[in-house]
C-alpha positions as CSV (number, residue, x, y, z in Angstrom):
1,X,108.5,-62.3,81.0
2,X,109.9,-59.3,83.1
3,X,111.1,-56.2,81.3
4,X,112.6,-53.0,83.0
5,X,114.2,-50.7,81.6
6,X,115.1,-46.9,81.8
7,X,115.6,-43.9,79.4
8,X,119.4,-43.2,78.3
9,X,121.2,-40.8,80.2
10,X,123.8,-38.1,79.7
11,X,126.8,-40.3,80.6
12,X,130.8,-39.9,81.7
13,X,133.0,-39.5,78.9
14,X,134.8,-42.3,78.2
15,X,132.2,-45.1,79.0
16,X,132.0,-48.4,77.0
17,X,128.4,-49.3,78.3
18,X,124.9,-47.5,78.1
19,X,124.8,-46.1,81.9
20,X,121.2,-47.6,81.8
21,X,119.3,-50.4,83.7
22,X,117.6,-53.0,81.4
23,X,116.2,-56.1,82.4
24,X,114.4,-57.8,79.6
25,X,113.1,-61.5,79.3
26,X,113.4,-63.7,81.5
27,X,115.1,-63.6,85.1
28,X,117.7,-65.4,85.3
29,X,118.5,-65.8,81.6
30,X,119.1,-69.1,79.9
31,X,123.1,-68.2,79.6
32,X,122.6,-67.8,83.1
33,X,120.7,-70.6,84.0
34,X,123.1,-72.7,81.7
35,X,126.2,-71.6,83.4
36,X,124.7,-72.8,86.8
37,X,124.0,-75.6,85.5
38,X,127.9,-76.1,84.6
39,X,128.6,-74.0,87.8
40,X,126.9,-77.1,90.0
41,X,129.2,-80.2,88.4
42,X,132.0,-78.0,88.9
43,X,132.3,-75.4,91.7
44,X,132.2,-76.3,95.6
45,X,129.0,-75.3,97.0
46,X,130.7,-73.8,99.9
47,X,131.9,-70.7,97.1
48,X,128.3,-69.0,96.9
49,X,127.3,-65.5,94.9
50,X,125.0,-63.0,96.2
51,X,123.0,-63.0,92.4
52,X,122.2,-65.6,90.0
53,X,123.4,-64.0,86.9
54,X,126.3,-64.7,84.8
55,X,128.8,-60.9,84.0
56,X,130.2,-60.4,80.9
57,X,131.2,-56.4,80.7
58,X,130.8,-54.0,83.1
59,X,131.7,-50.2,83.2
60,X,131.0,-47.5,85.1
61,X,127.8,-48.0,86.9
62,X,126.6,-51.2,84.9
63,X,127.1,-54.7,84.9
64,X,125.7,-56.2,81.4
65,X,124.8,-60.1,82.1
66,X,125.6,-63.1,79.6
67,X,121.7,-62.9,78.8
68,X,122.5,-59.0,77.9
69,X,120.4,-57.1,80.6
70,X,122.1,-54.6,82.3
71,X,121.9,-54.1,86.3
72,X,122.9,-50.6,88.2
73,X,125.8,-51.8,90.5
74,X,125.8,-50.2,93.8
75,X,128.3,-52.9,95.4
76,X,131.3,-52.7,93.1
77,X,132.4,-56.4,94.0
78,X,132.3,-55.2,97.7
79,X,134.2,-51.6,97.3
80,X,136.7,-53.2,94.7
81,X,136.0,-51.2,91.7
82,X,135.7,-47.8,93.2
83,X,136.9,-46.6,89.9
84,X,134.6,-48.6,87.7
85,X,135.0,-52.2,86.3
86,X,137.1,-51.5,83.3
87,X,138.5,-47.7,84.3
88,X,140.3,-46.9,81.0
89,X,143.7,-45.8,83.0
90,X,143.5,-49.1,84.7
91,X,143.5,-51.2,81.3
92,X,145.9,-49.4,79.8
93,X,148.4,-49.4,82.2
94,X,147.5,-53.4,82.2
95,X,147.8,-53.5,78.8
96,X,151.0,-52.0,79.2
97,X,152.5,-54.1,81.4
98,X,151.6,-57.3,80.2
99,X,153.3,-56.6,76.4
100,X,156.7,-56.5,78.8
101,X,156.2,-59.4,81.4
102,X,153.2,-61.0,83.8
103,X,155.5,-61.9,86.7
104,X,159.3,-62.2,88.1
105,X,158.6,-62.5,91.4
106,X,159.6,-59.2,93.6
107,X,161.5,-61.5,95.8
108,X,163.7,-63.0,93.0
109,X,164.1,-60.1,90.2
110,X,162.2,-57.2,91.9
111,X,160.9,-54.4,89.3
112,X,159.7,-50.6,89.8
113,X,156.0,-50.8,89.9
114,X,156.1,-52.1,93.5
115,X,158.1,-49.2,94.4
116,X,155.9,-46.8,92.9
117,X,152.9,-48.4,94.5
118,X,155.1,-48.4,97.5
119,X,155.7,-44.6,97.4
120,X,152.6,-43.8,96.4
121,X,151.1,-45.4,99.8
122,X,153.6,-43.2,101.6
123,X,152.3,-40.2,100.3
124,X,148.6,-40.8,100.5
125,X,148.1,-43.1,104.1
126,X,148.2,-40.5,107.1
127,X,151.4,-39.8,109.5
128,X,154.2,-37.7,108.4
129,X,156.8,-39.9,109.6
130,X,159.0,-42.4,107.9
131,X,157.2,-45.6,106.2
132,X,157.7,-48.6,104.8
133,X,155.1,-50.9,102.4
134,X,155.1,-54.4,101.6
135,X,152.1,-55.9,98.8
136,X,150.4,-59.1,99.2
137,X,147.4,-60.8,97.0
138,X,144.5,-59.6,99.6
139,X,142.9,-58.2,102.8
140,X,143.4,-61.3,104.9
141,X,146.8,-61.2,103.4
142,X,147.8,-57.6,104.8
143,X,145.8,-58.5,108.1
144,X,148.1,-61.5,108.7
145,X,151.1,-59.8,107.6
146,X,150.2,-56.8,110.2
147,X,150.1,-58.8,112.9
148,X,153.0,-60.6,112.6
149,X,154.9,-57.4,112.3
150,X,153.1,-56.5,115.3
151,X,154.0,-58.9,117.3
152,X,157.9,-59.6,116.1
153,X,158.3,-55.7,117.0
154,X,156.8,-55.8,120.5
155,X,158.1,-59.1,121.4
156,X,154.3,-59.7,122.6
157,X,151.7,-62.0,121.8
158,X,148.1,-60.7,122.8
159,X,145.9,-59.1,119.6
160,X,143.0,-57.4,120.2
161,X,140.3,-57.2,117.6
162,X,136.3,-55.8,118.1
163,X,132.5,-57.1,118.6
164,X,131.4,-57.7,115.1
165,X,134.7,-57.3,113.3
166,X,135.7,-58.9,110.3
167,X,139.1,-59.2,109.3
168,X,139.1,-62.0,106.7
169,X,139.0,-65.9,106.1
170,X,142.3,-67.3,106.9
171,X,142.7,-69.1,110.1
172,X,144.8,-65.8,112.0
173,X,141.9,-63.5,110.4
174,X,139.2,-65.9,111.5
175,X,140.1,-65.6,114.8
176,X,139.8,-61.9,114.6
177,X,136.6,-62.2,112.7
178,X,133.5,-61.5,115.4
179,X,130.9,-63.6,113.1
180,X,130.3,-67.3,113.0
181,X,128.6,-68.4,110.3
182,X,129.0,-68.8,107.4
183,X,133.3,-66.9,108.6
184,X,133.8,-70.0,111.3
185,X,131.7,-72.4,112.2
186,X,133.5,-75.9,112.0
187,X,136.8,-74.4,111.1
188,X,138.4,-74.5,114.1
189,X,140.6,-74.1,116.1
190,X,141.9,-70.7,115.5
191,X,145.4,-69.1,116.1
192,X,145.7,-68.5,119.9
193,X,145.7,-65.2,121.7
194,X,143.3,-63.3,120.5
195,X,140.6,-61.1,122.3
196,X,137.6,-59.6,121.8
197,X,136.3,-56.1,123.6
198,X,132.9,-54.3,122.6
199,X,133.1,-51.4,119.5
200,X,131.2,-48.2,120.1
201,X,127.9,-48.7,118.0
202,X,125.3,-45.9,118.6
203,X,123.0,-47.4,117.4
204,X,122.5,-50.8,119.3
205,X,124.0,-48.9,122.8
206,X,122.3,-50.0,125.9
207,X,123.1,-46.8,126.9
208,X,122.4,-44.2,124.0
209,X,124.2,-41.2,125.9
210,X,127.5,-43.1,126.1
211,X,130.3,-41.1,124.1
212,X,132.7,-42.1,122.0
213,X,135.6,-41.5,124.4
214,X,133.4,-43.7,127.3
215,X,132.9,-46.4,125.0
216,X,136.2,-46.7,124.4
217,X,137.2,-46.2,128.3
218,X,134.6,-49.4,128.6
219,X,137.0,-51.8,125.9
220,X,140.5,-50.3,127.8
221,X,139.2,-51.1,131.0
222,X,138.5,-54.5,129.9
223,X,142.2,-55.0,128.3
224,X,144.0,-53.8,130.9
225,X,141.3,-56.0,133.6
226,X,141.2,-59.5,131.7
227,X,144.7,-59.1,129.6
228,X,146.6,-56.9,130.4
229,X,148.6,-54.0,128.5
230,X,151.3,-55.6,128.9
231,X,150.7,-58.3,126.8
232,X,148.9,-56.8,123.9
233,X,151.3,-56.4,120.8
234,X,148.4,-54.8,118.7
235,X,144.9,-53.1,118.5
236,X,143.4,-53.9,115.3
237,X,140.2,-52.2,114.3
238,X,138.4,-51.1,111.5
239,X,137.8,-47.5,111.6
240,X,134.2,-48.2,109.9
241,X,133.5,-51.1,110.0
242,X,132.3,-53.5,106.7
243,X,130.6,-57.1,107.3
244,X,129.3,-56.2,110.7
245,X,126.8,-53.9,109.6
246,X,128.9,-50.4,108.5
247,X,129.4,-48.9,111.8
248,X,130.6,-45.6,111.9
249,X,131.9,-45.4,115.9
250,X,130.8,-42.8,117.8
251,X,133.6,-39.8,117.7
252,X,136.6,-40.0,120.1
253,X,136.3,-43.6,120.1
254,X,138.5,-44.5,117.7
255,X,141.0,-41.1,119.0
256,X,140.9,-42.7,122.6
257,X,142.2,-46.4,121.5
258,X,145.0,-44.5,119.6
259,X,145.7,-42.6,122.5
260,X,146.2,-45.0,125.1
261,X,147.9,-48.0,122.5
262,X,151.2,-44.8,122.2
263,X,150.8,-44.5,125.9
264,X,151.2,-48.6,126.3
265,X,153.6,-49.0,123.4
266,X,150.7,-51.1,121.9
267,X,150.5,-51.3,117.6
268,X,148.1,-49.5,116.7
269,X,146.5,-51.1,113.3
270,X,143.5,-49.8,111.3
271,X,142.2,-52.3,108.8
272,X,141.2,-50.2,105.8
273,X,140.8,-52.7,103.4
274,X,136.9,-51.9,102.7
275,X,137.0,-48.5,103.9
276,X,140.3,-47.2,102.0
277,X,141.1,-45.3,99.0
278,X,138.1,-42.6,99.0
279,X,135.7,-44.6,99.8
280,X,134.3,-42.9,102.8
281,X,134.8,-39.4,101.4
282,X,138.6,-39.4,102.4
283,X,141.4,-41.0,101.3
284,X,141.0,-43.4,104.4
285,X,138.6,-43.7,107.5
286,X,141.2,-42.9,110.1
287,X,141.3,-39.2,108.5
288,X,137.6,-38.1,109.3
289,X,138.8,-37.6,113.1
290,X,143.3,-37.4,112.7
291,X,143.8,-40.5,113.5
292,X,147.5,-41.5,112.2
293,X,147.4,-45.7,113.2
294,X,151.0,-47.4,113.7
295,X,150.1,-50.0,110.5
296,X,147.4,-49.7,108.1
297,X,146.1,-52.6,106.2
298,X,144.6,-52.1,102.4
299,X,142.9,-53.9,99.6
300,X,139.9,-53.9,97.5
301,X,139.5,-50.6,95.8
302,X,143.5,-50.0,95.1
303,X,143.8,-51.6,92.4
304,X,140.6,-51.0,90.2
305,X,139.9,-55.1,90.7
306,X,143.3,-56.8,90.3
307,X,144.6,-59.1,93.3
308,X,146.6,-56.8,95.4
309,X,147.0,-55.5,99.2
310,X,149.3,-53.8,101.3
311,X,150.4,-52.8,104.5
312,X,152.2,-49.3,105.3
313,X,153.1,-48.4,108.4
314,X,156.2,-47.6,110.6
315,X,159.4,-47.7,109.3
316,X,160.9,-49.0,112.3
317,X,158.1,-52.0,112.8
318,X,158.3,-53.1,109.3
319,X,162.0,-53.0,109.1
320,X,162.5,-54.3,112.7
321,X,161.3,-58.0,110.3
322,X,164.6,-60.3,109.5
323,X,165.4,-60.7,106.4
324,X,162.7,-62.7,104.3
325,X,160.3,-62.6,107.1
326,X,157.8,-60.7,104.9
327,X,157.0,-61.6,101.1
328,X,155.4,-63.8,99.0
329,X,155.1,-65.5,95.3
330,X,152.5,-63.1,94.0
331,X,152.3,-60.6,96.5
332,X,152.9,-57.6,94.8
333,X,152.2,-58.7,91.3
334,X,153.3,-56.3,88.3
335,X,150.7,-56.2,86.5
336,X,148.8,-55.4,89.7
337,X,151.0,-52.8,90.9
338,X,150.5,-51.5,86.8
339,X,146.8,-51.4,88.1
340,X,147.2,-49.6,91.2
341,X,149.4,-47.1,89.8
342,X,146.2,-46.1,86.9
343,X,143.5,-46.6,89.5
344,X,145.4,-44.0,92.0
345,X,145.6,-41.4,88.7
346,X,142.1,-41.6,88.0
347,X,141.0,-41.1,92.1
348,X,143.5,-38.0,91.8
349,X,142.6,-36.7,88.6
350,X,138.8,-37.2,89.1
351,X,138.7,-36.2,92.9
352,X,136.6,-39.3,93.5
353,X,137.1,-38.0,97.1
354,X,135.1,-35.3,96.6
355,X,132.6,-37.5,94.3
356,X,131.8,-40.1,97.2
357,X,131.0,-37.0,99.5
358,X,128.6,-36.1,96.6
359,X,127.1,-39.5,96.8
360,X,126.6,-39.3,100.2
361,X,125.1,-36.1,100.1
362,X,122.5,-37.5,97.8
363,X,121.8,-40.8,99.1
364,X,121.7,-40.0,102.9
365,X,119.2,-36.7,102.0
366,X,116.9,-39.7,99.8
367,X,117.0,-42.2,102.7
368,X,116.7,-40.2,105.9
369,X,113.6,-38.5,103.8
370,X,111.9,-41.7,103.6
371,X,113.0,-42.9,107.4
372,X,111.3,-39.9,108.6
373,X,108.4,-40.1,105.9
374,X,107.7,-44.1,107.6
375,X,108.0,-42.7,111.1
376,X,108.8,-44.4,114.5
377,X,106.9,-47.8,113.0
378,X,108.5,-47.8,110.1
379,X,111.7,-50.8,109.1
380,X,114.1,-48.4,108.9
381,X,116.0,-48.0,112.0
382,X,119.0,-45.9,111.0
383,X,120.2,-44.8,108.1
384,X,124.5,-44.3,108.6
385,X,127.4,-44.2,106.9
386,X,130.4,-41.8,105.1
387,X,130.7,-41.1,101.9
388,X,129.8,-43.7,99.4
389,X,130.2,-46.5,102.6
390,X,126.1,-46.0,103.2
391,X,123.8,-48.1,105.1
392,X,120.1,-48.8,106.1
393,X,119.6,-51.5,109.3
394,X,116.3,-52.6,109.4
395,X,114.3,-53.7,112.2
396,X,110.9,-54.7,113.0
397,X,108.7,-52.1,113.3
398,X,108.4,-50.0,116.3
399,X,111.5,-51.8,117.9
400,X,115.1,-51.8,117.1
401,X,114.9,-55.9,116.5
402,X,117.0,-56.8,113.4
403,X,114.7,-57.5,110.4
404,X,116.7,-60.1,108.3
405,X,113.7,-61.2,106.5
406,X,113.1,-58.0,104.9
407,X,116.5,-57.0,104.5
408,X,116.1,-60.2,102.1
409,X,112.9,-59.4,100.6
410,X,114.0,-55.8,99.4
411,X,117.6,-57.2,97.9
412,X,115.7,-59.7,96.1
413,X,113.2,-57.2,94.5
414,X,116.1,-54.9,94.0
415,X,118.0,-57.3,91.7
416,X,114.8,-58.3,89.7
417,X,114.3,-55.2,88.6
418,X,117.8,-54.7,88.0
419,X,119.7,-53.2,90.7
420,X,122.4,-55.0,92.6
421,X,122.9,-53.9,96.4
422,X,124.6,-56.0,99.2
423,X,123.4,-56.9,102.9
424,X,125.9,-57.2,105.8
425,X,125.6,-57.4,109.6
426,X,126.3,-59.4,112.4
427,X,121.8,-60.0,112.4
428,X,121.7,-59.8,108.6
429,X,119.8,-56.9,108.5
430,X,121.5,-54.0,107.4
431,X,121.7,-53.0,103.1
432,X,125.0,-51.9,102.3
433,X,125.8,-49.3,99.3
434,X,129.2,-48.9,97.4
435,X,128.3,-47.6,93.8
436,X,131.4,-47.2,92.0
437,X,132.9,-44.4,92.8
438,X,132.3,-42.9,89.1
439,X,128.5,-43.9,88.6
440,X,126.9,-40.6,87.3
441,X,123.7,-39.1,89.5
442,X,121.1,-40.0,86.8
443,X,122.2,-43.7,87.3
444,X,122.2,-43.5,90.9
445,X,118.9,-41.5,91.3
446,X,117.4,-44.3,89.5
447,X,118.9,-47.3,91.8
448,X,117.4,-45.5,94.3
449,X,114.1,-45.2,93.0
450,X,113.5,-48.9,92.7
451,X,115.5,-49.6,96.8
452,X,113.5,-47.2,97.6
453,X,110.2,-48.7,96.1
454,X,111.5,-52.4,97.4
455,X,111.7,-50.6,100.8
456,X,107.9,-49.5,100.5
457,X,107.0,-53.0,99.7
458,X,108.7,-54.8,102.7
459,X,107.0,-51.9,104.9
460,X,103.2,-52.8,103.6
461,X,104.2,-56.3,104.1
């Protein structure tokens, strides 16, 4: 029998939960175990979960389990519930919608929450210019969506999309998608004319001097060389990116692309559907260094968990589609719209842009403390990241070569004593943190105290 637990904690008004970790019993639970039992006569083994526990409530920072232990959640079902699991404005705006009706469909008997979503993403998405918005059901939605506009607009095929990208799961987006497995392998073939050119990452750079505006001089060179600018109807990037291992660019990289896609009449999209809506310490990526992209693409943490994505850009792109070119059955759902429209109030009203700069603040001052405390042989080869979009890459010690195996270890102790972080990376070795948005310091302090104990253990081997 395990049991952790901590000591309550001065929490956020308006919390449902005790913001405190408790593991007690076994690990999993019997509930737990039971449901995967249920789970394997059921569900195709191809749809896998990161844990083996079972939710029934979360809030805040917590998710409580079936079994009733509560875990500290620093991945907010991969940046979705930036304002917590059950943010009151969120449920009641829900709860408000669904007394009146569940669904019309926007395209048959359209309704004012997507317009308010709609003019909400106008205000808040950079570039003063005239925009348009049309909602979909998620990322690899908007991603498709994007391109298509792209290319209708240009009259051009050729997409462009980076070294260890990931743009979704769909066939379009898995062509866009840099990693294999599990994202491709066997699911081919992919949608045609697509291309892939290196992204700035500092950290893996043969050349460690190269600048931002170099690097990107290195991925122009190679679309105007082997595809010409011609032919290229979009750049699609994302400004930070997720799966591939949270890679902040180096500056002017992403400023250069933007530069010379305006000069070449090229789209310009940013995918910020893991990055967007505060996440990185602004409203979206492309603001840390003014970049205004053509289309932006968003999902995840707009609508405090419901199914719902978007893509603003342009005026004249968007509207340049035919009538009926862009839609969908759900896309744009009211009760989801209802959701988006409370989760945006509570990032205004709580400045959850300033809170994720907070969270970095803390975090990055914890981890580069211990990087520098395990020295040159230590397994942490860079700690990097904005706001509360943090990560550690680990790598064998005394070498920058990816360290899967303890990136595995360390997750693994993590959740067993009741913390639930996510790995990501094209090697697999690289922890990624996005705690809710809300999740008070005391919570947080203590996640980090058992990561960073779990890190101590992988280093002693």
């Amino acid at each position: 029998m395990t049991t952790y637990a901590t000591t309550p904690e001065a929490t956020t008004s308006g919390h449902r939960l005790e913001q405190k970790r408790s593991i007690i019993g076994d690990f999993p639970g019997p509930k737990s175990v039971a449901l995967a039992a249920r789970r394997a006569q059921s569900v195709a083994k191809g749809a896998v979960s990161g844990v083996p526990v079972y939710a029934a409530d979360a809030d805040g920072g917590i998710v409580r389990d079936v079994d009733g232990n509560s875990f500290i959640d620093l991945g907010a079902g991969i940046a979705v519930t930036s304002v917590g699991a059950s943010d009151p404005a969120v449920v009641d705006a829900v709860r408000e919608q669904v007394e009146h009706f569940t669904h019309t469909c926007f395209m048959v008997t359209p309704y004012e929450g997507y317009i308010a979503v709609a003019e909400q993403l106008a205000e808040l998405t950079p570039g003063d210019f005239d925009k348009r918005t049309v909602l979909f059901n998620s990322g690899a939605e908007a991603v498709e969506n994007a391109v298509k506009v792209a290319r209708l607009a240009t009259g051009r095929n050729a997409v462009v999309a980076f070294d260890h990208a990931y743009h979704g799961r769909t066939n379009l987006t898995m062509a866009l998608t840099a990693k294999s497995m599990p994202y491709k392998t066997n699911f081919g073939p992919f949608a045609p004319e697509i291309y892939r050119v290196p992204m700035s990452y500092p950290f893996r750079e043969e050349n460690p001097d190269i600048t931002g505006a170099e690097a990107a001089q290195r991925a122009i060179t190679m679309i105007e060389k082997q595809i010409g600018a011609e032919t290229v109807a979009a750049i699609i990037i994302e400004p930070m990116q997720g799966e591939g291992g949270f890679i902040v660019p180096a500056p002017g990289f992403l400023p250069a692309l933007a530069a010379w896609a305006k000069t070449n009449g090229v789209v310009f999209i940013a995918d910020e559907v893991q990055s967007g809506f505060c996440r990185t310490g602004e409203w979206f990526a492309v603001d840390h260094e003014g970049v205004v992209p053509d289309i932006i693409t968003m999902a995840k943490g707009i609508a405090g968990g419901l199914p719902l994505s978007a893509i603003t850009g342009r005026a004249d792109l968007l509207d340049s589609v035919h009538a009926g070119g862009l839609g969908g059955t759900y896309g744009g759902n009211p009760v989801a719209c209802a959701a988006a429209l409370g989760a945006i109030r509570t990032m205004k009203d709580q400045d959850l842009v300033g809170r994720a700069r907070n969270i970095e603040a803390l975090v990055t001052a914890r981890l580069s403390e211990l990087q520098a405390e395990l020295g040159e042989h230590g397994i942490i080869g860079e700690v990097r990241g904005r706001g509360a979009m943090l990560a550690i890459e680990l790598v064998q010690p005394g070498s920058k070569a990816p360290n899967a195996e303890a990136t595995k270890a360390i997750t693994a102790e993590c959740l067993r004593q009741g913390v639930i972080i996510l790995t990501c990376g094209t090697y697999g070795n690289v922890i990624r943190l996005l705690p809710p948005l809300v999740i008070s310091d005391d919570l947080l302090t203590d996640g980090l105290d058992v990561l960073e104990s779990a890190i101590r253990a992988a280093q002693n081997g």
